[in-house]
VOVOPA-408116 format. One line per 10 residues: number of its first residue (from 1); their letters; for each residue x, y, z of C-alpha. Coordinates in steps of 0.02 Angstrom, whole numbers, plus 50000, padded with zeros to 5 digits. Each point is the difference from the previous one (the first is absolute). Example, Ala and Ser with C-alpha at 12.3 -4.5 7.8 and 13.67 -1.06 7.14 Angstrom:
<atoms>
1 = as = 50615 49775 50390; 50069 50172 49967
</atoms>
This chain:
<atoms>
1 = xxxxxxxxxx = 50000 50000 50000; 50064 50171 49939; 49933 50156 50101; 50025 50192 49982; 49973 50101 50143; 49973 50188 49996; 49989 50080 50179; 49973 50183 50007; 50007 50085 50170; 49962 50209 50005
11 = xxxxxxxxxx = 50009 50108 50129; 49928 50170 49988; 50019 50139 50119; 49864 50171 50041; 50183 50090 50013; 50155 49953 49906; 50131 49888 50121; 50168 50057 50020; 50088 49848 50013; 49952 49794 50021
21 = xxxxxxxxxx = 50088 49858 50030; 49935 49809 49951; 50033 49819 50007; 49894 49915 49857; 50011 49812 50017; 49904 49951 49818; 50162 49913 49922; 49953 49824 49982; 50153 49896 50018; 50053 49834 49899
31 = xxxxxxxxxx = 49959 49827 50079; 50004 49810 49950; 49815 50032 49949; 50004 50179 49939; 50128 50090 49845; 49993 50184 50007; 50000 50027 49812; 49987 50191 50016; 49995 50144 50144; 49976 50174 49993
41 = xxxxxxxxxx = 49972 50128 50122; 49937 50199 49951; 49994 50134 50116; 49917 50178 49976; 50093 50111 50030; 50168 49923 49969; 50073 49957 50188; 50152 50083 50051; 50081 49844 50065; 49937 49823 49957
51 = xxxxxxxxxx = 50070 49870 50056; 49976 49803 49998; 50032 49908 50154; 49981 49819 50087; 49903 50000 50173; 50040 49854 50156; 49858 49902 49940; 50067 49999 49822; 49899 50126 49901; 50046 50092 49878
61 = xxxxxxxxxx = 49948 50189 50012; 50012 50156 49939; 50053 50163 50094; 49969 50162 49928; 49971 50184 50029; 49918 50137 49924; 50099 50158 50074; 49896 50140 49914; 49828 50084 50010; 49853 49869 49933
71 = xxxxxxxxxx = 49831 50005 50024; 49976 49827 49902; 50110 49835 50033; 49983 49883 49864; 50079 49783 50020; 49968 49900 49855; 50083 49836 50026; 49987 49861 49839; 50060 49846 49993; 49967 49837 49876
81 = xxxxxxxxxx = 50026 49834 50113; 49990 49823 49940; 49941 49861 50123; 50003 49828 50015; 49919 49876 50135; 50115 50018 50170; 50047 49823 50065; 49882 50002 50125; 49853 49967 49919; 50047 49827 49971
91 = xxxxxxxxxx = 50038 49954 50185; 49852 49891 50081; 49961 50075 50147; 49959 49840 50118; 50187 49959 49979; 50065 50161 50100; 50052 50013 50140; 49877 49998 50152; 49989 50183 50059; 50033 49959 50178
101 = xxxxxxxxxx = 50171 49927 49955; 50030 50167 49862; 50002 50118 50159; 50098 49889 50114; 50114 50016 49864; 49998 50163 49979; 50057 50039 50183; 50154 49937 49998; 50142 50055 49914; 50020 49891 49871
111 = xxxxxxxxxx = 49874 50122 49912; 50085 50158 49934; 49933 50182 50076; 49961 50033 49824; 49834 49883 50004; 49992 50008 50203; 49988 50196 50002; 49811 49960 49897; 49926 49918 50153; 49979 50167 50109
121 = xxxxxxxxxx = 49892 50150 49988; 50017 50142 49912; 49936 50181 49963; 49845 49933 49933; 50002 49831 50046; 49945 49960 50175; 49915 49844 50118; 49846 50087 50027; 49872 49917 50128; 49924 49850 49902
131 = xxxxxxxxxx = 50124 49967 49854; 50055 49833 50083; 49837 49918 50021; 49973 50037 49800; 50142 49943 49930; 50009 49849 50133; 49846 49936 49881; 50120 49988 49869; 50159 49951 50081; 49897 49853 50091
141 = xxxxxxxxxx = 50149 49854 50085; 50108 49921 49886; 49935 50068 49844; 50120 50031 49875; 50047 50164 49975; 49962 50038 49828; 49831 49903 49991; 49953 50129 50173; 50074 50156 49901; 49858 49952 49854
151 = xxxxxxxxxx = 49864 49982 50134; 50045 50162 50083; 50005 50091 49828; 49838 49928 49945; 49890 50048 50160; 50088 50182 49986; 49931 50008 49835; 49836 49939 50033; 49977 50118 50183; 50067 50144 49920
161 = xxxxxxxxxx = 49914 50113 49914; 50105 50101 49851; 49950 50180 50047; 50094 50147 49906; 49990 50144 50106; 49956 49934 50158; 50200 49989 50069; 50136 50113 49972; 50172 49945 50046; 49985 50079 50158
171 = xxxxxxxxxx = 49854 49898 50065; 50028 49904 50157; 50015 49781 49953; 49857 50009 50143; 49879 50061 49888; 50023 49905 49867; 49960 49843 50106; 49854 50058 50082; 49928 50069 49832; 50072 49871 49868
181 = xxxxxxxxxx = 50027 50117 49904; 50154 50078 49877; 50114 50016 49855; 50126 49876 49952; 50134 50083 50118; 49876 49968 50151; 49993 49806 49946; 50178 50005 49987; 50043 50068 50182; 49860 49890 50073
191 = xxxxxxxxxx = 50078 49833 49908; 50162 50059 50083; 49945 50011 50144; 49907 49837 50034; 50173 49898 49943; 50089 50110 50104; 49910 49989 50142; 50014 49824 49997; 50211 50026 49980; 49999 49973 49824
201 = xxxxxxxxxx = 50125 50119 49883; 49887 50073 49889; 50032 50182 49866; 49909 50137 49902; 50024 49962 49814; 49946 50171 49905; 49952 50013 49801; 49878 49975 49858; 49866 49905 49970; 49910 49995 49831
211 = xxxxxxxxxx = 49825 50043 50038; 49865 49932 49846; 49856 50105 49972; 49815 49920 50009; 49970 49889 49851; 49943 50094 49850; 50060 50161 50073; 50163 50067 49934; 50149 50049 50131; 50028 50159 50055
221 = xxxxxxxxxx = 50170 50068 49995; 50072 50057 50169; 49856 49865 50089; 50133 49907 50080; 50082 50031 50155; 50159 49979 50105; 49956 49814 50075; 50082 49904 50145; 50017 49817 50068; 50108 49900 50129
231 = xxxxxxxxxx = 50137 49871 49984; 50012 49872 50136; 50157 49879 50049; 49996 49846 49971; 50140 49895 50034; 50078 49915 49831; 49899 50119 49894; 50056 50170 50060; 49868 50117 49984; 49845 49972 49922
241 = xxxxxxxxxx = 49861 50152 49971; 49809 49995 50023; 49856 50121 49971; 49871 49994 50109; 49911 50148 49899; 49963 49884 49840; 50024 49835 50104; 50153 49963 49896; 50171 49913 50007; 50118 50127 49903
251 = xxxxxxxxxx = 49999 49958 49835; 50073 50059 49838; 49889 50163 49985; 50084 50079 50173; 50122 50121 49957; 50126 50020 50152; 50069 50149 50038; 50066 50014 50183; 49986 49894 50168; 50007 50090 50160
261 = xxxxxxxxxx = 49922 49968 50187; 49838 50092 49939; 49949 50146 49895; 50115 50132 50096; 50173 49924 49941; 49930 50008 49810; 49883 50153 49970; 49987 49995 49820; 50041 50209 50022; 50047 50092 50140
271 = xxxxxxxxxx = 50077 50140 50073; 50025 50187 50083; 49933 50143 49901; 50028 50191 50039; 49864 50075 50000; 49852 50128 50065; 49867 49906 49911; 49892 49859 50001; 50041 49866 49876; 49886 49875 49889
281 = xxxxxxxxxx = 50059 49827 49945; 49948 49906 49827; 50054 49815 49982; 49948 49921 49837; 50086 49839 49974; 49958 49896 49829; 50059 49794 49976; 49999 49965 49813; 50004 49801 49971; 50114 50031 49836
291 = xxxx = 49951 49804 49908; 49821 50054 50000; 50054 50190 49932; 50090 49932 49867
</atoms>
């Protein structure tokens, strides 16, 4: 599967901004199951320093600033990415390793901090009062860990309503429980937090998502949005991602672009702006499947 993906962030001001400075993490990097055939990043007006640059978790991102008077802040980042089917998809998940045994593992150090440092909290990723009991009906004795991971993304999906608008990233993981209610970042930080609750490493995983219009109905450009998953470790198999939005094991139409502890260590855009105004953000993001284009 071939993809291009346009995403177009703008930022416009009620005065003009002196100065800004921004970390853009939209570069999606090459994998085993993903060739970056082409990337290219336009910024309006042109930065005064840009800079590309590798974070801890891996990610490659972009540093720039924009040290003149603006009152509009245009990102266009495209890119044309080939995937294939990741490995994982052909692993049979009542052959993995029984959970229990994955998180005895993973507390001792014969498990690097790279995959230990996924099992604790983070900025919006926390054991809120109930998210044991949930994912317990999942993670039920001895089940194998994969098979459990399936169950937990499938009840998510089906208890969960998809509700655009109803969340922004600052709304408390609290109220997404007792509402059921979010985007596909909310799904995300609640999957993350019932493995790792439990003591289970588990990560963001930020990108795109081809999203097909109604049938007969032709696709909008700029309908598709950033979208986000998790990858959980699994002993012999590394990571493998799910997403509990579209009750899905990752497949070939997932384009990766970073993996963090949640949403705050990959922001698609942000930064500090200079300014005496208020500011409104546009995102239009578009996911072209390129075979059926051409």
């Amino acid at each position: 599967m071939r993809y291009k993906v346009t995403h177009i962030t703008n930022y416009i001001y009620d005065f003009p901004a002196v100065l800004c400075h921004n970390l853009m993490f939209q570069i999606p990097p090459d994998l085993p199951f993903q060739n970056v055939e082409e990337y290219l990043c336009e910024i309006s007006p042109k930065p005064s320093t840009e800079i590309e640059r590798v974070d801890f978790f891996g990610n490659k991102y972009l540093y720039f600033s924009v040290e003149r008077s603006h009152k509009n802040l245009t990102v266009t980042s495209k890119s044309v990415v080939e995937l294939s089917s990741p490995s994982w998809v052909s692993v049979k998940p009542d052959e993995t390793m029984p959970w229990e045994k994955v998180v005895a593992l993973l507390h001792t150090t014969k498990t690097s901090t790279d995959v230990r440092q996924y099992y604790l909290e983070s900025k919006h990723v926390n054991f809120i009062d109930g998210i044991g009991d949930y994912a317990l009906e999942s993670f039920t004795p001895g089940r194998p860990i994969m098979e459990a991971m399936l169950d937990l993304n499938t009840r998510i999906f089906n208890d969960f309503a998809f509700t655009p608008g109803f969340s922004d990233i600052s709304t408390p993981l609290e109220k997404v429980f007792k509402h059921k209610k979010g985007v596909c970042q909310d799904f995300a930080h609640f999957s993350l937090a019932c493995l790792r609750v439990l003591g289970l490493s588990a990560r963001y995983v930020s990108g795109y998502l081809e999203t097909l219009p109604p049938p007969g109905k032709p696709k909008m450009i700029g309908a598709d949005a950033s979208h986000a998953w998790i990858a959980i470790y699994v002993p012999g198999h590394e990571w493998i991602e799910f997403d509990a939005t579209n009750n899905l094991l990752v497949n070939d139409k997932h384009i990766r672009v970073a993996v963090g502890r949640d949403f705050a260590d990959v922001t698609p855009l942000k930064g500090i702006v200079y300014s005496g105004s208020k500011q409104e953000m546009k995102v239009s993001v578009d996911v072209r499947n390129l075979e059926e284009v051409e």
